[in-house]
C-alpha positions in Angstrom: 40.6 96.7 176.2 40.6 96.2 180.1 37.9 98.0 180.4 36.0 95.9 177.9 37.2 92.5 179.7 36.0 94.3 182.9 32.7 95.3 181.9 32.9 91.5 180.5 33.9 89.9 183.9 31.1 91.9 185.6 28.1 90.8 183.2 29.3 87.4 182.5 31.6 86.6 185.1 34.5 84.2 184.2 32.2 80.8 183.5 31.4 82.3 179.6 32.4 79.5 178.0 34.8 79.3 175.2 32.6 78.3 172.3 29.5 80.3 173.2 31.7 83.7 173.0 31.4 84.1 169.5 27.5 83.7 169.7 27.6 85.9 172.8 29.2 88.6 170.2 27.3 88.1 167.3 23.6 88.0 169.3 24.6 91.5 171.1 25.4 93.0 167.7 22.3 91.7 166.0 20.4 92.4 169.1 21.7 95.7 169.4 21.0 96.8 165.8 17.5 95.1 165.9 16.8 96.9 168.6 18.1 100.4 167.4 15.6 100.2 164.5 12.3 98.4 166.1 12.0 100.9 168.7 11.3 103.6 166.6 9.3 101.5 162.8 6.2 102.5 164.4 6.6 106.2 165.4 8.5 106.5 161.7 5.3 104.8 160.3 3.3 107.8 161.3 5.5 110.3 161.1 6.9 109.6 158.0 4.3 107.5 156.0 1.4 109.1 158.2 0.1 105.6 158.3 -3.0 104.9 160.7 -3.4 103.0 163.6 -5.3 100.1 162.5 -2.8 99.7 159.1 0.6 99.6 161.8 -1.0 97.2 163.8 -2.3 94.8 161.1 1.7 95.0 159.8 2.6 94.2 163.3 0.3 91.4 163.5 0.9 89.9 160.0 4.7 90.2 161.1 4.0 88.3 164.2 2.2 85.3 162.8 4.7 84.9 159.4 7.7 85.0 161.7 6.3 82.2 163.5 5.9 80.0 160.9 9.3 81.2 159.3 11.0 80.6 162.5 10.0 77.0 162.5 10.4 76.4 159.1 14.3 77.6 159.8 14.8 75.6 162.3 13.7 72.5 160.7 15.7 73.5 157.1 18.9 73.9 159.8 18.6 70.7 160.8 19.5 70.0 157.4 22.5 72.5 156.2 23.6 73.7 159.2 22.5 76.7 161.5 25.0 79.2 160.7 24.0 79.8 157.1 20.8 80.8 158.6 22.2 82.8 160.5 24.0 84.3 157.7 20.6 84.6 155.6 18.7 86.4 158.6 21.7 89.2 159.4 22.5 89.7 155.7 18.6 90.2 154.6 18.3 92.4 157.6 20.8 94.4 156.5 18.9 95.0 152.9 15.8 95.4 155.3 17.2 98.5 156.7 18.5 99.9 153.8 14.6 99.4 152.4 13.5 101.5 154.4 15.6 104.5 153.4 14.5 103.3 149.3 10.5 103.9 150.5 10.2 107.2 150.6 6.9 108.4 152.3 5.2 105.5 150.5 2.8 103.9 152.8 2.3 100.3 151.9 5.9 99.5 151.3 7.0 100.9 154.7 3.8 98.8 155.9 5.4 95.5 154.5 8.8 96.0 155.4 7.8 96.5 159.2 5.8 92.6 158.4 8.9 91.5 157.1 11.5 92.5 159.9 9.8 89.9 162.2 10.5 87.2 159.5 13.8 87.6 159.0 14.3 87.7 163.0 12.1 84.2 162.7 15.4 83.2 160.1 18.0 83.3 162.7 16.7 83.2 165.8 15.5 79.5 165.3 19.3 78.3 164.2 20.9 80.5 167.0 18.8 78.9 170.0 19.3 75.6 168.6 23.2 76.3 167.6 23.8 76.9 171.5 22.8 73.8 172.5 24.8 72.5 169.4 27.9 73.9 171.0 27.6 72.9 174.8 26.5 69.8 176.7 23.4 69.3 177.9 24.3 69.7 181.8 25.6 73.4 180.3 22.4 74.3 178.5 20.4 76.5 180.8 23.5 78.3 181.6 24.2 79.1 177.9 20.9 79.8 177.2 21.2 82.1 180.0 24.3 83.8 178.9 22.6 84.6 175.5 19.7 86.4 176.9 21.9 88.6 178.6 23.3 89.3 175.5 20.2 90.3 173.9 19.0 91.8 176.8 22.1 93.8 176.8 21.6 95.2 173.0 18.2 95.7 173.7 18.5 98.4 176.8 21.3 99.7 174.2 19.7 99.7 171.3 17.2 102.3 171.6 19.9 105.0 173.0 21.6 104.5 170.1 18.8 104.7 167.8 17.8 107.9 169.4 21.2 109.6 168.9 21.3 108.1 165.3 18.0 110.0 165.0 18.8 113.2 166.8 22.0 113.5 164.7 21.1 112.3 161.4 17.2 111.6 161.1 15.5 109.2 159.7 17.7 108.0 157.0 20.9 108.7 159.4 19.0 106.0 161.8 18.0 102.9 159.3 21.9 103.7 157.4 23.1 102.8 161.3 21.0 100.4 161.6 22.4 98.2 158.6 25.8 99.0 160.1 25.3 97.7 163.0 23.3 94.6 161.7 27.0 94.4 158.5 28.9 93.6 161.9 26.7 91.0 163.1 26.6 89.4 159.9 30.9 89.6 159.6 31.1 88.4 163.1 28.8 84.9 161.6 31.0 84.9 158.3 34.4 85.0 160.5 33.6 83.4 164.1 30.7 81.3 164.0 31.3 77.6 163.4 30.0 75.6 160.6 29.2 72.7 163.2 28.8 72.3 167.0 30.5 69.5 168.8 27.2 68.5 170.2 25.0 68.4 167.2 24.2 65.7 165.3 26.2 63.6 162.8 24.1 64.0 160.1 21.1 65.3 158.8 18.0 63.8 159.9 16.6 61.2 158.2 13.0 61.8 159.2 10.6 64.7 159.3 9.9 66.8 161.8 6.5 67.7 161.7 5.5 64.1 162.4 7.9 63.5 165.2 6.3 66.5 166.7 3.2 65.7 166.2 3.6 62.1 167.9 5.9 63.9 171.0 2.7 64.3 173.8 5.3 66.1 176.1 6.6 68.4 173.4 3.0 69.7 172.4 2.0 70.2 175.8 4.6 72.0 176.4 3.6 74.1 173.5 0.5 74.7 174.8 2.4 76.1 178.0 4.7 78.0 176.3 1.8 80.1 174.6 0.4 80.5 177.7 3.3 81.6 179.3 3.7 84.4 176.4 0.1 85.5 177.4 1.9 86.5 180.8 5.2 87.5 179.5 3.6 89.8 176.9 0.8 91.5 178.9 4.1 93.0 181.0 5.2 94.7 178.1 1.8 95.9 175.8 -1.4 95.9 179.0 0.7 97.0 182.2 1.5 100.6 180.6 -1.8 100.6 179.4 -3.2 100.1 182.8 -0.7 102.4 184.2 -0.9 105.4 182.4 -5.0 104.7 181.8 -6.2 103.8 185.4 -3.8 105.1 188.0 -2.7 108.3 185.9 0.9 107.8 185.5 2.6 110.0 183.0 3.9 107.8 179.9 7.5 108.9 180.5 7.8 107.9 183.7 6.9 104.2 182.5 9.7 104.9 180.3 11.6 105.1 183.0 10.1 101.7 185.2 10.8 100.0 182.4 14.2 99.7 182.2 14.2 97.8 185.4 13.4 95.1 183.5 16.4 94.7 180.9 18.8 96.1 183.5 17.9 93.4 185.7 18.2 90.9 183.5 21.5 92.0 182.3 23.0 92.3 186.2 21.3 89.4 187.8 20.5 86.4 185.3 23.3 84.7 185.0 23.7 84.9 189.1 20.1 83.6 189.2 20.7 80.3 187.2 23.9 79.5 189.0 22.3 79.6 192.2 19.1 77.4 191.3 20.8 75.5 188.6 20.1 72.1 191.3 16.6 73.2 191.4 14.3 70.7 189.1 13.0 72.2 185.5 9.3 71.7 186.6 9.7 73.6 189.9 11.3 76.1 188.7 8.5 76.4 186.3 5.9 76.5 188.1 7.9 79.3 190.5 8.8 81.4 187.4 4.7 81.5 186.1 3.2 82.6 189.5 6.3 85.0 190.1 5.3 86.7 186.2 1.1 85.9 187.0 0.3 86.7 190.6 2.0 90.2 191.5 -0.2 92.6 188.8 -2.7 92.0 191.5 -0.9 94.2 193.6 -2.2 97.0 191.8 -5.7 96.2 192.4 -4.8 97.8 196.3 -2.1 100.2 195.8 -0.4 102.1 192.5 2.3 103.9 194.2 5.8 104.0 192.6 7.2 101.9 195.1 4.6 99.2 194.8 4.9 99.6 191.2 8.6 98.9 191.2 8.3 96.0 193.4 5.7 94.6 190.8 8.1 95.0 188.2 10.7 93.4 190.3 9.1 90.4 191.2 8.2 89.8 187.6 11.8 89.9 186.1 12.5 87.6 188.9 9.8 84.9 187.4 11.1 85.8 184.1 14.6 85.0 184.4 13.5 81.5 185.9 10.8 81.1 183.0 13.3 81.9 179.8 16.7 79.7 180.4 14.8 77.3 182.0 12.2 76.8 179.3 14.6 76.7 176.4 16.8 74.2 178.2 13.5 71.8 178.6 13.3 72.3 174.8 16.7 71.4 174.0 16.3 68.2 176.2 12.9 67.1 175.0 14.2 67.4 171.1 16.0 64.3 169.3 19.4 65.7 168.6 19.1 65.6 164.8 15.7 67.8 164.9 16.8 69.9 167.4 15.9 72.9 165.4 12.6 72.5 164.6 11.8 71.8 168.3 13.4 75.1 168.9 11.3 76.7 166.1 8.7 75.6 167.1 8.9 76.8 170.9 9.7 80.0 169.5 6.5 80.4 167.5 4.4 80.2 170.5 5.8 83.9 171.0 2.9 84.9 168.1 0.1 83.2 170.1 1.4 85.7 172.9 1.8 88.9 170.8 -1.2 88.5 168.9 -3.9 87.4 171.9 -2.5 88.8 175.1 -3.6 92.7 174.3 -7.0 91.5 173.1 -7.4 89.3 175.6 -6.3 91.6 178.4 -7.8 94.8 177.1 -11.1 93.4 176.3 -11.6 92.4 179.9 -10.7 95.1 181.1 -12.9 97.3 179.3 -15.8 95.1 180.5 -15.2 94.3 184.0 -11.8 96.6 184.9 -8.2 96.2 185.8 -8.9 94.1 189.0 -10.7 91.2 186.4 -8.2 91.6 183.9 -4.9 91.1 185.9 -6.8 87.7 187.8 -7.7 86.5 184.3 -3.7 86.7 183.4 -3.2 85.1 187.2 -5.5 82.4 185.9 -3.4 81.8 182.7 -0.2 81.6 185.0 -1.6 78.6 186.7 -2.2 77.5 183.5 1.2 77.5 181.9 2.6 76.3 185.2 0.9 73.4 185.1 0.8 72.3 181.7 4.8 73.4 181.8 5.5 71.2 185.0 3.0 68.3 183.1 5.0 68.2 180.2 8.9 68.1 181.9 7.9 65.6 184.4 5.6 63.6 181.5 8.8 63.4 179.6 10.8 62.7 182.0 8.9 59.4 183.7 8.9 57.9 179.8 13.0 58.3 179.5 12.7 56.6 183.1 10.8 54.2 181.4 12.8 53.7 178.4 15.5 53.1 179.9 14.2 50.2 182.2 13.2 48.5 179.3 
């Protein structure tokens, strides 16, 4: 146990608050297990089910855009009973989900549609747990906790795959997805015991009105849609086009990308919380607009020199942008949503993740195959400016009508 609180103290420090520990727990677990089993669906596809290309990246796609619309509709049913049994729901079916794939056999379109599905049970609870942390803190609080949780999932995620490799080494394929719904049974007992039914921030009641029509009417909210999608342009072109570009254009070997890539989660995991502490008096919109160019701007780098060195400082100064873009952008969320939607607002930010998945490798990949890697990297600068601007729009939009409400 010291150990644990010390490896504790040095990730989180001693500002963790008391109520967000038992969502801290539950999101590594279910992070963690997630993880374990999404690194490996698609080599398992091929290997296994000898699925093709085209048929694993439809499933990804379909997966994408369902868990979208399932992660808003979550958040807007939480609203109504409550985010932990959604939370329950999403870590419970994700447990049968694992234990699918061991039922399929080598048959292809069932191991097709349960690699569409995983994303929608993800889209179950990830809604209610984003809008439950900012159910359980006040609002000064949120970009902190916000921040603590993606440390959390950043944590389980560098883990994850280490301990779905051993799990596969050791046991194959079934050993892996039986370990899998092991890990995800823990999350799902660490909901059923620790979570709490209610936050002391959320709202009396449920909502008396709908959603989707207060969103529609919110001009700052839908803005700030628009630059959240963006921004996942960005975000996502780090993790699906910069390998490609690597390993295609400046002939690095695919392992050693394996290898830059942890950067990014260990980063994360080290420095985020020590990043939002020190900017925390730093405005939303400027920190915005810092966080897009930081992600946008330094692929350009590439353009002149490839070397390792200038490769790592690439990824370097991206993490940096992204761990101003993440907390940030879910506090903004949690601020511009009415307290008794607060869930669909957050579902609804988190769809804008699909518009990201789905576009950024066909939008970067097809420019680069017409016009090359300098073209495609200043067409995701250009989207960078973009979502900064629309982002920075939207927060100070918002905040010159609450300035203007509460004159009146």
């Amino acid at each position: 146990m010291p150990l644990v609180r010390r490896l504790v103290a040095l990730i989180w420090g001693d500002q963790l608050d008391l109520a967000l520990r038992p969502l801290v727990a539950q999101g590594l677990a279910s992070s963690l297990a997630s993880s374990a089993g999404w690194s490996f669906v698609g080599i398992w596809a091929i290997k296994r089910l000898h699925a093709g290309q085209t048929g694993i990246g439809l499933a990804f796609l379909v997966g994408a855009v369902l868990g979208a619309v399932v992660g808003y509709a979550a958040g807007h049913i939480s609203d109504y009973v409550g985010r932990r049994p959604l939370m329950l729901v999403g870590s419970g079916s994700f447990c049968l989900l694992a234990l699918g794939f061991l039922a399929v056999g080598r048959r292809e379109l069932p191991g097709l549609a349960l690699i569409s599905l995983a994303p929608v049970l993800g889209g179950v609870a990830g809604s209610s747990a984003q809008a439950l942390i900012a159910d359980l803190v006040p609002r000064e609080q949120h970009e902190s906790a916000f921040a603590s949780m993606r440390v959390a999932w950043n944590l389980g995620t560098t883990l994850g795959p280490v301990v779905g490799g051993a799990l596969l080494a050791v046991a194959g394929w079934n050993g892996l997805f039986a370990g899998v719904a092991a890990l995800m049974a823990v999350a799902f007992v660490i909901s059923v015991l620790l979570i709490p039914r209610r936050g002391h921030f959320a709202a009396e009641g449920p909502p008396e009105r709908g959603s989707f029509s207060v969103i529609r009417r919110d001009r700052a909210f839908l803005l700030f849609l628009v630059s959240g999608g963006l921004a996942y342009l960005v975000y996502v072109a780090f993790e699906t086009v910069l390998p490609i570009s690597l390993v295609g254009s400046h002939g690095f070997a695919p392992s050693t990308w394996g290898f830059l890539v942890v950067l990014n989660p260990l980063s994360v995991t080290l420095f985020q919380l020590r990043l939002t502490r020190r900017v925390s008096r730093v405005d939303p919109a400027t920190k915005l607009v810092a966080a897009m160019l930081l992600m946008g701007f330094p692929f350009l780098l590439l353009s002149v020199s490839a070397a390792i060195p200038v490769v790592v400082g690439v990824l370097l100064v991206f993490v940096l942008g992204e761990m101003l873009w993440v907390p940030t952008s879910q506090s903004v969320v949690a601020a511009l949503a009415p307290v008794d939607i607060r869930g669909a607002y957050m579902g609804a930010f988190g769809a804008t993740s699909a518009f990201g998945f789905a576009l950024a490798p066909l939008f970067g990949l097809q420019i680069r195959a017409a016009l090359g890697d300098t073209a495609m990297w200043s067409g995701f600068a250009a989207v960078a400016v973009l979502a900064a601007a629309t982002g920075a729009l939207a927060v100070r939009g918002h905040a010159a009508e609450a300035a203007a409400v509460s004159v009146d």
